[in-house]
C-alpha positions as CSV (number, residue, x, y, z in Angstrom):
1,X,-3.9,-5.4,-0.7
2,X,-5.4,-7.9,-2.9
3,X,-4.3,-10.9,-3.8
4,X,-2.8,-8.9,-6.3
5,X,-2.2,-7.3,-4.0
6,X,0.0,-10.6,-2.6
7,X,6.1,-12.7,0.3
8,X,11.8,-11.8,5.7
9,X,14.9,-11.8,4.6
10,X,16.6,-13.4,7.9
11,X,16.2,-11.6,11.3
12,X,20.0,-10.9,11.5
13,X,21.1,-7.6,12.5
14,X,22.1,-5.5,9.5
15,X,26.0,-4.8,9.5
16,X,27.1,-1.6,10.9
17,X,28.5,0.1,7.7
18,X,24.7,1.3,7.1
19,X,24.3,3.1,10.7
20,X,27.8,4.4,9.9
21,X,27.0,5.8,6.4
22,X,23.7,7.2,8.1
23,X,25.3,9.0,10.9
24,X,27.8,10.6,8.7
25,X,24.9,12.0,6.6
26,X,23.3,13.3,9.2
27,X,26.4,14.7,10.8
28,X,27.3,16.7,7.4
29,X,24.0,17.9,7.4
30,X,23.5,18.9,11.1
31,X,26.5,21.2,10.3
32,X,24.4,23.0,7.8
33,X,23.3,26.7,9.2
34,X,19.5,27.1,9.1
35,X,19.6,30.0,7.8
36,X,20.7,28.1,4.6
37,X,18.0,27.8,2.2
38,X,16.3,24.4,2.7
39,X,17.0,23.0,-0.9
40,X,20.4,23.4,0.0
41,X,20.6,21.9,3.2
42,X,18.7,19.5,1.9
43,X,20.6,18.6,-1.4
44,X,23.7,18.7,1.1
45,X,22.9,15.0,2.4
46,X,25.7,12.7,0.5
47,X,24.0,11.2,-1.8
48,X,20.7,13.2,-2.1
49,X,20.2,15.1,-5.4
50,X,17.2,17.4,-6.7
51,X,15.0,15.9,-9.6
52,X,12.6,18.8,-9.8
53,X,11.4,21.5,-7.6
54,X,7.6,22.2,-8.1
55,X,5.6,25.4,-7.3
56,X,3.1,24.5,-4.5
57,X,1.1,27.3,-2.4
58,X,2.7,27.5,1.4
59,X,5.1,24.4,1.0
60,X,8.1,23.5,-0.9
61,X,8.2,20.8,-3.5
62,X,11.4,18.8,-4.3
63,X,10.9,15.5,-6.2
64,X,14.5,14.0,-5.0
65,X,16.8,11.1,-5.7
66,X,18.8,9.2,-3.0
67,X,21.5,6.8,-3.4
68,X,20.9,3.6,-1.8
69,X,22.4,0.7,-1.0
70,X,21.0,-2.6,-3.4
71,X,21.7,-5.1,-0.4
72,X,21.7,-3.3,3.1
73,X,23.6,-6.4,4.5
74,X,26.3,-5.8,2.0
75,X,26.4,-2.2,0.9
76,X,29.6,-2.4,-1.4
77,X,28.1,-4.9,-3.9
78,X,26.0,-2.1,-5.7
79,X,23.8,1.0,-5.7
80,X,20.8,2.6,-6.8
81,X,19.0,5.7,-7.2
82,X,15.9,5.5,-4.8
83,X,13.0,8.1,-5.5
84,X,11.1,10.3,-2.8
85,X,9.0,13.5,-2.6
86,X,9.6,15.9,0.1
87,X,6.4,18.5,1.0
88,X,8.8,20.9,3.0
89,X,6.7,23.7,5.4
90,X,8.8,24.1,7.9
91,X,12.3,22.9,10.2
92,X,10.1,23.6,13.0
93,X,6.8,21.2,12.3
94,X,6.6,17.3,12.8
95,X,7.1,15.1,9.3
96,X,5.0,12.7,7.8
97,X,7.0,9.5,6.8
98,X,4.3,8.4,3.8
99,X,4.6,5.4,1.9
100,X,2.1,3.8,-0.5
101,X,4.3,0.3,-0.7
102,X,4.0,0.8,-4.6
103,X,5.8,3.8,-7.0
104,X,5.8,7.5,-5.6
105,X,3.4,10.4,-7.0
106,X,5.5,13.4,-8.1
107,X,1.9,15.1,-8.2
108,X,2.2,17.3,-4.4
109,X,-0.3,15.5,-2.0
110,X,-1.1,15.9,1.8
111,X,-1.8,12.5,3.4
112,X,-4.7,12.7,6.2
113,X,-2.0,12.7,8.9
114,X,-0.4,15.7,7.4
115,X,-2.9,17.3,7.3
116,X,-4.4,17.0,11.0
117,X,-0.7,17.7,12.1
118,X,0.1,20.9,9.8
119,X,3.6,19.2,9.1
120,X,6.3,18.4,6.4
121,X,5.8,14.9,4.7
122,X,8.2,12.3,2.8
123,X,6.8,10.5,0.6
124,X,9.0,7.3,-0.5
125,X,8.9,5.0,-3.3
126,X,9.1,1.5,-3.0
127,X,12.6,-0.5,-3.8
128,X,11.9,-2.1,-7.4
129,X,9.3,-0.1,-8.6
130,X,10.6,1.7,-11.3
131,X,12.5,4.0,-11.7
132,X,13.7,3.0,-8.3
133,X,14.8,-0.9,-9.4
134,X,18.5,-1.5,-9.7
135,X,19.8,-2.8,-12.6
136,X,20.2,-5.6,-12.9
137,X,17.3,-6.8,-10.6
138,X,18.6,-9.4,-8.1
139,X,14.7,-9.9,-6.9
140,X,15.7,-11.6,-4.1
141,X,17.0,-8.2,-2.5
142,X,13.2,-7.0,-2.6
143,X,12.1,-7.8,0.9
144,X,10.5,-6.3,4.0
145,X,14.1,-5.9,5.9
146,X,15.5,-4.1,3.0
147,X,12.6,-1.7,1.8
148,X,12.5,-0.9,6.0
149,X,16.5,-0.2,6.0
150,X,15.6,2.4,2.8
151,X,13.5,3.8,4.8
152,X,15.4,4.1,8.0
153,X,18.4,5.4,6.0
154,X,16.5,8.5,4.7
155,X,14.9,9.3,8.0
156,X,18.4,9.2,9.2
157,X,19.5,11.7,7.0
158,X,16.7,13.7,6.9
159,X,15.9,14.0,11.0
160,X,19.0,16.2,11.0
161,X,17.2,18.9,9.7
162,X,13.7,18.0,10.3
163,X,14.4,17.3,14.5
164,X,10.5,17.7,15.2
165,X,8.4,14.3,15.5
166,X,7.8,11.9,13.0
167,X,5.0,10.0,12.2
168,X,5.2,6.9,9.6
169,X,1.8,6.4,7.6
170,X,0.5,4.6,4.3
171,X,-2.7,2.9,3.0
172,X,-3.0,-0.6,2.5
173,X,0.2,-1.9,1.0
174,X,1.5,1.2,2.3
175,X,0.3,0.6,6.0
176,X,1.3,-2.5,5.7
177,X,5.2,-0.8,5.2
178,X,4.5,1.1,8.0
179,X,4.2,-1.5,10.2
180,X,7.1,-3.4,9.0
181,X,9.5,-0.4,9.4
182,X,8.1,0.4,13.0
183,X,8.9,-3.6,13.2
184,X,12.4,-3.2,12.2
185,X,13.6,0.2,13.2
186,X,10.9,1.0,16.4
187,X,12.6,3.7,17.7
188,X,12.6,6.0,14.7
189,X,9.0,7.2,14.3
190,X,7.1,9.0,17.4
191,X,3.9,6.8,15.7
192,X,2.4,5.3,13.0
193,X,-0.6,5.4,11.4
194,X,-1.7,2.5,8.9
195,X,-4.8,2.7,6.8
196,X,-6.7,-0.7,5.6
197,X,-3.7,-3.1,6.2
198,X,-3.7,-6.8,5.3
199,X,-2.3,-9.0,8.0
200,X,-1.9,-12.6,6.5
201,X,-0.2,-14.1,9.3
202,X,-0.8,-18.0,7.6
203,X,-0.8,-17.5,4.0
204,X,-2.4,-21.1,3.6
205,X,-5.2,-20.2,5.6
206,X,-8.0,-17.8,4.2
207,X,-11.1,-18.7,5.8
208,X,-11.6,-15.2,7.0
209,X,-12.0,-14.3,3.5
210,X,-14.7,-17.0,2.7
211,X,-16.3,-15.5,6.3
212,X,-16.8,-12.2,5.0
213,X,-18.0,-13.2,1.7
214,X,-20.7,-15.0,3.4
215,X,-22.2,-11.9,5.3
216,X,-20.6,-8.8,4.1
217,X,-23.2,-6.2,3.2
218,X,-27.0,-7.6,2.4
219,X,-28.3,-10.3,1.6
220,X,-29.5,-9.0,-1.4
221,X,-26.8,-7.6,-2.9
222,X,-24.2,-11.0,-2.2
223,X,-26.9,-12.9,-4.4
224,X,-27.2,-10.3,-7.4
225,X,-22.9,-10.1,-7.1
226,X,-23.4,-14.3,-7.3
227,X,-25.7,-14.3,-10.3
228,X,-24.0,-11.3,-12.4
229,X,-20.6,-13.3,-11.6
230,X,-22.2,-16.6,-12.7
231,X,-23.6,-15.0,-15.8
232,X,-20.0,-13.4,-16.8
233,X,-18.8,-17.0,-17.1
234,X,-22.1,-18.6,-18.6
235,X,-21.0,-16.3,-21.3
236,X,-17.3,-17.1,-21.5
237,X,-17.2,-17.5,-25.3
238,X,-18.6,-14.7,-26.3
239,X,-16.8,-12.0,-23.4
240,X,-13.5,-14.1,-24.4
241,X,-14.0,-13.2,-28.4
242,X,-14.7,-9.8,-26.9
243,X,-11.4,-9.6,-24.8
244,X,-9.0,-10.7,-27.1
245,X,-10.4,-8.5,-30.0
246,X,-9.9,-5.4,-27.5
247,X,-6.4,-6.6,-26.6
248,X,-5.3,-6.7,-30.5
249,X,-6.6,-3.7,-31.3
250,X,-4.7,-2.0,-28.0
251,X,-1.7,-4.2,-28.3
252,X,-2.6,-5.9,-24.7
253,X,-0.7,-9.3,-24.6
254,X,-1.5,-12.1,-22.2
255,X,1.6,-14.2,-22.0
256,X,2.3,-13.7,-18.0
257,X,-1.4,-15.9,-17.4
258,X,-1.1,-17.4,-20.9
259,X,-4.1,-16.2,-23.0
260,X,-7.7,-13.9,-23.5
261,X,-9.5,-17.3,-21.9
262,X,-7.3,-17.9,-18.6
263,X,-7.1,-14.1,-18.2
264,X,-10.9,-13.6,-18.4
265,X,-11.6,-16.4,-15.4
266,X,-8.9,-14.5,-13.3
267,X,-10.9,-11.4,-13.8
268,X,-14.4,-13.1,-13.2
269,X,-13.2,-14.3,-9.5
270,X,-11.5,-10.9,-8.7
271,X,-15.1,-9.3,-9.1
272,X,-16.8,-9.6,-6.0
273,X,-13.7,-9.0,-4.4
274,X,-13.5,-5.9,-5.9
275,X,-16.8,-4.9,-5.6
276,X,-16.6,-4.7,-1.7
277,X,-13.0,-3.2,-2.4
278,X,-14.1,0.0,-3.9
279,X,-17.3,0.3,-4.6
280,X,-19.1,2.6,-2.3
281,X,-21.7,-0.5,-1.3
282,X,-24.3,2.3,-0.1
283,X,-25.1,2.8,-4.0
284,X,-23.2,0.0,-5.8
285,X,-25.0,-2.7,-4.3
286,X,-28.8,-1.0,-6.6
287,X,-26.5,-1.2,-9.9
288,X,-25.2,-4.5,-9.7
289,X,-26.5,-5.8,-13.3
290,X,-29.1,-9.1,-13.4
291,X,-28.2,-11.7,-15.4
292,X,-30.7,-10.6,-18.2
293,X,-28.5,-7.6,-19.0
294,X,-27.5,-7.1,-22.7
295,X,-23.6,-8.1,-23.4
296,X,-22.2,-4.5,-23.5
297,X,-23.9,-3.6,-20.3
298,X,-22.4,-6.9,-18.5
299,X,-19.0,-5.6,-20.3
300,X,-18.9,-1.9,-19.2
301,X,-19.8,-2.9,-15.4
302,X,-17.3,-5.9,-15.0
303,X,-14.8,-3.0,-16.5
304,X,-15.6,-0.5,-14.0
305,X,-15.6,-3.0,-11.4
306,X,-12.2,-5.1,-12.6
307,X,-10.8,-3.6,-15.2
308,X,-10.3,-5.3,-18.3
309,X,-7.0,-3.8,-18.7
310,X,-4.9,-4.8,-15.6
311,X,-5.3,-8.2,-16.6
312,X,-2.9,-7.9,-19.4
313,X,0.8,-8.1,-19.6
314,X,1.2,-4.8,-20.0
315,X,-1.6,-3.9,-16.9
316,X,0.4,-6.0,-14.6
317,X,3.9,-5.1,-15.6
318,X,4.5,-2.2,-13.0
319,X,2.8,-4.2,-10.0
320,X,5.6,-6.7,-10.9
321,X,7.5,-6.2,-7.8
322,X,4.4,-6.7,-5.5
323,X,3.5,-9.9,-7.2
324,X,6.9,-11.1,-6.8
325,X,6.6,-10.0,-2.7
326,X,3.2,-11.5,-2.7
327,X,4.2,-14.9,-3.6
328,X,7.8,-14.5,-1.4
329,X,6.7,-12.6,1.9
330,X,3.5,-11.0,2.0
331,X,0.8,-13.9,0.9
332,X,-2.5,-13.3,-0.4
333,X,-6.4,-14.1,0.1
334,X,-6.9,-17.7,-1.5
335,X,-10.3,-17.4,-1.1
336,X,-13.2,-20.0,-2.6
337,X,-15.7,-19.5,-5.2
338,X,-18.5,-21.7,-4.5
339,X,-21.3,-20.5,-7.1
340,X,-19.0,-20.6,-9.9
341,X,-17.0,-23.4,-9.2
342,X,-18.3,-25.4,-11.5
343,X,-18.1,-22.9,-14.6
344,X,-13.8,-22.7,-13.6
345,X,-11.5,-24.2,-16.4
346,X,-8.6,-23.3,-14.3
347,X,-8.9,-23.6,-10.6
348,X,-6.1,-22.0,-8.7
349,X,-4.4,-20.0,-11.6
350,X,-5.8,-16.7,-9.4
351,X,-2.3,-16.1,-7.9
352,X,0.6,-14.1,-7.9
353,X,3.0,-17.1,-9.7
354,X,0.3,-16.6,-12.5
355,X,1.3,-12.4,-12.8
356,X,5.6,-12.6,-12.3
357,X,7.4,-13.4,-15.1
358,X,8.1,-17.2,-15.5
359,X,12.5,-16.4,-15.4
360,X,11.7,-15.2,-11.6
361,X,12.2,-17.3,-9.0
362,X,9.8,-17.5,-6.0
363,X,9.9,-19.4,-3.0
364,X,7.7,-18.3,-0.1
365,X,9.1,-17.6,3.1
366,X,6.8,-18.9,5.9
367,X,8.3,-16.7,8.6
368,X,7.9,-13.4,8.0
369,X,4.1,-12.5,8.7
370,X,4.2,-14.5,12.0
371,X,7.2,-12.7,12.9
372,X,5.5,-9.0,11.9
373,X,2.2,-10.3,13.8
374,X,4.2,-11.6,16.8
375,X,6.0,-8.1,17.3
376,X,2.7,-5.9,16.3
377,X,1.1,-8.1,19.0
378,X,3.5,-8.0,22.1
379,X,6.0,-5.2,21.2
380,X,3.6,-2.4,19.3
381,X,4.1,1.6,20.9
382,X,2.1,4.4,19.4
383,X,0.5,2.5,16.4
384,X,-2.9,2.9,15.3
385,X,-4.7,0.7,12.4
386,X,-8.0,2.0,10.9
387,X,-10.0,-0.6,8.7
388,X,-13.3,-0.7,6.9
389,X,-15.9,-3.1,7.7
390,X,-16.8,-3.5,4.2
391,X,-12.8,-3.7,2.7
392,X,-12.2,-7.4,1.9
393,X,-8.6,-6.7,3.2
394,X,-9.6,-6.1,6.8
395,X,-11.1,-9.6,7.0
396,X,-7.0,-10.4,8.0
397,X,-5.8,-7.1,9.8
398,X,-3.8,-6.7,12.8
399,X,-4.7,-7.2,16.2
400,X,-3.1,-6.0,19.6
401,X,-2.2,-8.1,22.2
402,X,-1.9,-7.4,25.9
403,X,2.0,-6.4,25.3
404,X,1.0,-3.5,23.3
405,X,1.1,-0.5,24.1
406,X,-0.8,3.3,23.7
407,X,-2.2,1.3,20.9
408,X,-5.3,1.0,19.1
409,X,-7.5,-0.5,16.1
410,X,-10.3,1.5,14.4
411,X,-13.3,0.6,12.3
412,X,-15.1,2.9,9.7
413,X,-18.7,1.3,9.6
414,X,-19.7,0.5,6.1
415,X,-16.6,1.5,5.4
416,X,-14.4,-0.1,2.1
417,X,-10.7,0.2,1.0
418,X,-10.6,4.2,1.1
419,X,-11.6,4.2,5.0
420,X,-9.5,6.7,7.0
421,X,-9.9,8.5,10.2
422,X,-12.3,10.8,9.0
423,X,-15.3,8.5,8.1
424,X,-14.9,7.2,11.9
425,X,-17.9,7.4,14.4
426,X,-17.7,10.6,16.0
427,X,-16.0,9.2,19.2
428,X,-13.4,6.9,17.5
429,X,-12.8,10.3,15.2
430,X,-12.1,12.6,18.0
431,X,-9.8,9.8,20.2
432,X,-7.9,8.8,17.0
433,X,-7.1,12.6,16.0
434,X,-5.9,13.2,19.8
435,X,-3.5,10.4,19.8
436,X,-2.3,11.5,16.6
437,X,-1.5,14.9,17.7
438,X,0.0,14.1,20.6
439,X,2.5,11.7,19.0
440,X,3.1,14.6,16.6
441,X,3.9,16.5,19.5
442,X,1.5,18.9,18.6
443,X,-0.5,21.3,20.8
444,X,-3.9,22.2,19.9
445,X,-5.5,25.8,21.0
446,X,-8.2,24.8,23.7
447,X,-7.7,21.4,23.8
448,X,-9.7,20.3,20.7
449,X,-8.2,17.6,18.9
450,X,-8.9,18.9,15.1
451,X,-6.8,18.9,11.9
452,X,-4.7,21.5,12.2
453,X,-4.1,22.7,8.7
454,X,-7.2,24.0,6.4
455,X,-8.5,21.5,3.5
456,X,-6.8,22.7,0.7
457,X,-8.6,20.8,-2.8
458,X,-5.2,20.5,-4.7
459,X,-3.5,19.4,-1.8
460,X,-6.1,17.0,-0.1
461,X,-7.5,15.0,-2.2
462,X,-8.1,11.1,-1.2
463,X,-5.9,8.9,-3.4
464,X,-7.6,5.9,-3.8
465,X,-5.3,3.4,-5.8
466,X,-8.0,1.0,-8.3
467,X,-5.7,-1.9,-8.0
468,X,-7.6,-4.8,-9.2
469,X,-6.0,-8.3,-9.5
470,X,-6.1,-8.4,-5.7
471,X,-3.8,-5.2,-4.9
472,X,-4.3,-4.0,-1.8
């Protein structure tokens, strides 16, 4: 997650109305013939009801609403309708509990653990994005506890007819979900798999960040990132006159930072973050521009690498809710800028109170990353993390302690935010597919731990979310 990419509600047991509501889901449902068609069973769960069905070869497609509660702890005080996907193949495969931490794709997608396990997979969106935000917003219902009881409440309902194992799964802000869920409900999934997850266990401490800076990639390429980055703010006046005349003529505001200028310098110190976040750094690293470049050429790389456009109102407005956790739960790199620090107007404006609405409150709870990394440490079953050695974000990922347990972290070499178990070394590759199938429960013919379902091109291809302003 990035910095944009940046907030637990109190440890107490939820109250017992939620299991109840659960089980009495589940119960209705279990009662359900399977020789019902599974729309119907599925549309039979109170409070489940059908969106759209799409057409998808071998699979079922239902986009789906759920009704959920707005505060778990007190689920008569208002509900709301909670989005999810389901990829249905069949009552008799595992499911894939997929979560991106951000809005759900209504577009039909296998994640890489659906795949290698040939299963069913739920895809959920995350409380607040919209259109799953109840209204009004009380923000301070977003939290890890409560996005972790939405999910527990639809894998209640939904393991009545899907009995097989379940594996939880998501990519950066969505691995990072996956591990708090397993946190919070352990017993639920049979594993989980999380992709390129921040850990920021002290969110006043960053150093890692400034350590990878320091000797990520070559040499080479962190001094041409330095000097194109210096450049970009040598030539703040013109690039600023450039900004703001884009922004009127697409009707991009910049009230949330406050103007073109302030907006600009947040952009300029995202860049080399950025960079390393996406940019494949085996070719990037030869087109980084030098400081000679003409003014368009500096403009159309710093676009492709930042984005000129999510650093307007109206390009953070839907990453809203993750600022707002950011800056309340989930911290977010504070990292330093030493060969521009000079050219800054506006030290420390590169954070998430700079992108949430001034009328939202935010005060940052201390305890719940400790408590996530304390449990991951001593208390983690069946959960695997893969990072990229080149992604920013793994400079704070999780670690296993000696408490955990059938547990293991993976590292793509050279690898940046899109790093998954595929682009492993051919050992890691083989032991992290194994472990994966057998928490699926699934048996491979002879032995050979391969992805059991055939790349389909519609199907498979690798979302990678460009989420500048320090998303992860």
């Amino acid at each position: 997650m990035r910095k944009a990419i940046r907030g637990l509600l109190s440890l107490a047991v939820l109250i017992g109305t939620v299991g109840a509501g659960s089980a009495t889901a589940g119960a209705a449902t279990a009662a359900e013939p399977r020789t019902k068609d599974i729309k119907d069973r599925i549309l039979a769960i109170p409070g489940m009801s059908l969106i759209e069905e799409k057409p998808v070869d071998g699979y079922r497609y239902f986009v789906l609403n759920y009704t959920q509660p707005i505060d778990h702890r007190h689920p008569e005080k208002g509900k709301f309708q909670q989005r999810l996907t389901l990829l249905h193949k069949s009552v008799d495969r595992p499911t894939v509990f997929f979560t991106s931490g951000y809005n759900v794709s209504t577009t039909p997608t296998r994640s890489e653990p659906t795949k290698i396990i040939d299963g069913n997979q739920v895809s959920l969106e995350y409380r607040y994005f919209t259109p799953s935000r109840p209204q009004p917003a009380d923000w301070k219902k977003l939290d890890i506890r409560q996005a972790a009881t939405d999910q527990h409440r639809i894998f209640t309902a939904l393991h009545a007819i899907y009995g097989k194992n379940w594996i939880a799964t998501g990519g950066s802000k969505g691995g990072m979900t996956a591990t708090y869920y397993r946190r919070f409900f352990p017993k639920d999934m049979n594993g989980t798999v999380a992709y390129v997850a921040p850990n920021d266990v002290r969110n006043d401490e960053d150093s890692a960040y400034d350590r990878f800076f320091k000797t990520v990639g070559t040499a080479q390429c962190r001094a041409d990132l330095a000097a194109v980055e210096r450049e970009a703010l040598v030539r703040r006046d013109e690039m600023v006159k450039r900004f703001q005349k884009w922004a009127d003529k697409e009707k991009q505001t910049f009230t949330r930072v406050g103007n073109a200028d302030r907006a600009y310098e947040v952009m300029v110190t995202d860049l080399v973050f950025g960079f390393w976040q996406y940019q494949p750094a085996e070719t990037a690293c030869a087109k980084v521009p030098k400081p000679t470049v003409s003014t368009d050429e500096l403009w159309k790389w710093m676009d492709e690498v930042g984005g000129f456009a999510s650093y307007t109102d109206q390009g953070m407005e839907s990453y809203t809710p993750y600022y707002y956790q950011a800056g309340t739960q989930l911290g977010e790199p504070g990292y330093q800028y030493p060969n521009v620090a000079d050219l800054l107007k506006y030290p420390g404006i590169n954070n998430s109170r700079s992108f949430v609405p001034k009328d939202i409150p935010m005060t940052f709870d201390k305890r719940a990353m400790p408590d996530v990394d304390r449990w991951v440490r001593h208390h983690a079953n069946r959960m695997m993390f893969v990072n990229g050695q080149y992604d920013p974000w793994s400079s704070e990922h999780f670690r296993l302690g000696k408490g955990a347990r059938n547990s293991y972290v993976f590292t793509v070499p050279g690898g940046n935010h899109g790093s998954n178990i595929a682009k492993l070394k051919d050992a890691d590759r083989t032991k992290a597919t194994a472990e994966l199938l057998a928490w699926a429960g699934v048996q491979t013919p002879g032995g050979k731990p391969t992805a059991q379902a055939p790349y389909d091109k519609k199907l498979d291809r690798q979302e990678i979310r460009r989420m500048p302003l320090l998303r992860p």
